[in-house]
C-alpha positions as CSV (number, residue, x, y, z in Angstrom):
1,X,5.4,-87.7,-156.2
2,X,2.4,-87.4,-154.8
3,X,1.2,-85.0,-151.5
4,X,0.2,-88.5,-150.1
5,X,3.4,-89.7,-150.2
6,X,4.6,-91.3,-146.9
7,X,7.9,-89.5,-146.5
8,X,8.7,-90.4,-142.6
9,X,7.5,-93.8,-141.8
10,X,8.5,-93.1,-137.4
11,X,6.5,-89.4,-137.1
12,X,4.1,-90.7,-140.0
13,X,4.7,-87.1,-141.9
14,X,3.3,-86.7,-145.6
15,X,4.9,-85.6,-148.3
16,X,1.9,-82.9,-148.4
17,X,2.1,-81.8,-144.9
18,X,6.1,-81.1,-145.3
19,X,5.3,-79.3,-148.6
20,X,2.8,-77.3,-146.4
21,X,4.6,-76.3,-143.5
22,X,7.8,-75.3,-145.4
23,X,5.5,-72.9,-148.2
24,X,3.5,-71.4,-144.7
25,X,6.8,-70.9,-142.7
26,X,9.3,-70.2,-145.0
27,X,11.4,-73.0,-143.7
28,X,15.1,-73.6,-145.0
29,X,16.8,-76.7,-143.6
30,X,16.0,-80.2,-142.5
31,X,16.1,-78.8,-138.7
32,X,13.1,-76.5,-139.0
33,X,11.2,-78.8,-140.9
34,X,11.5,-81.3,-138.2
35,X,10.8,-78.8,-135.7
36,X,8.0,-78.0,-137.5
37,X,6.6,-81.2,-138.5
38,X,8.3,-83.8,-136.7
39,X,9.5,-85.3,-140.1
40,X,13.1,-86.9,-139.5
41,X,13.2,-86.6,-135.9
42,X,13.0,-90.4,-135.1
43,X,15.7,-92.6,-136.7
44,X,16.5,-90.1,-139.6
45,X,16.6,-91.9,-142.5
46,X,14.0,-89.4,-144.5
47,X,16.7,-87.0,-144.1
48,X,17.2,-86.6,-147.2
49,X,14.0,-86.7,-148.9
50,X,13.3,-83.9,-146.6
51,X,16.1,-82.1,-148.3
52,X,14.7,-83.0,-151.7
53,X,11.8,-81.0,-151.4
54,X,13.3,-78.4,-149.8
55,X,15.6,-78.4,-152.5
56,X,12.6,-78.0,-154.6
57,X,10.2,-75.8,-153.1
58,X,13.3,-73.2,-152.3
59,X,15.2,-73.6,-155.4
């Protein structure tokens, strides 16, 4: 996927911007990342790619 990725249409969050704000801030859960970026705070259904890279970046 690429960092340009459109991951939530509401907040209009990037895949790249998620990517950065979990690697800078050590974030762990879908919460924080919100908090953090906004990502998945509007209707929520980017939930779960938000988990994805999580999932990735954490291991």
């Amino acid at each position: 996927m690429s960092r340009e990725e459109q991951i939530c249409n509401c907040m209009g969050v990037s895949r790249g911007e998620i990517e950065d704000a979990i690697k800078a801030q050590g974030l762990k859960t879908v919460e924080e990342v919100g908090e953090a970026t906004s990502a998945g705070t509007g209707c929520g259904g980017c939930q779960s790619l938000i988990q994805e890279i999580l999932d990735e970046i954490n291991g």
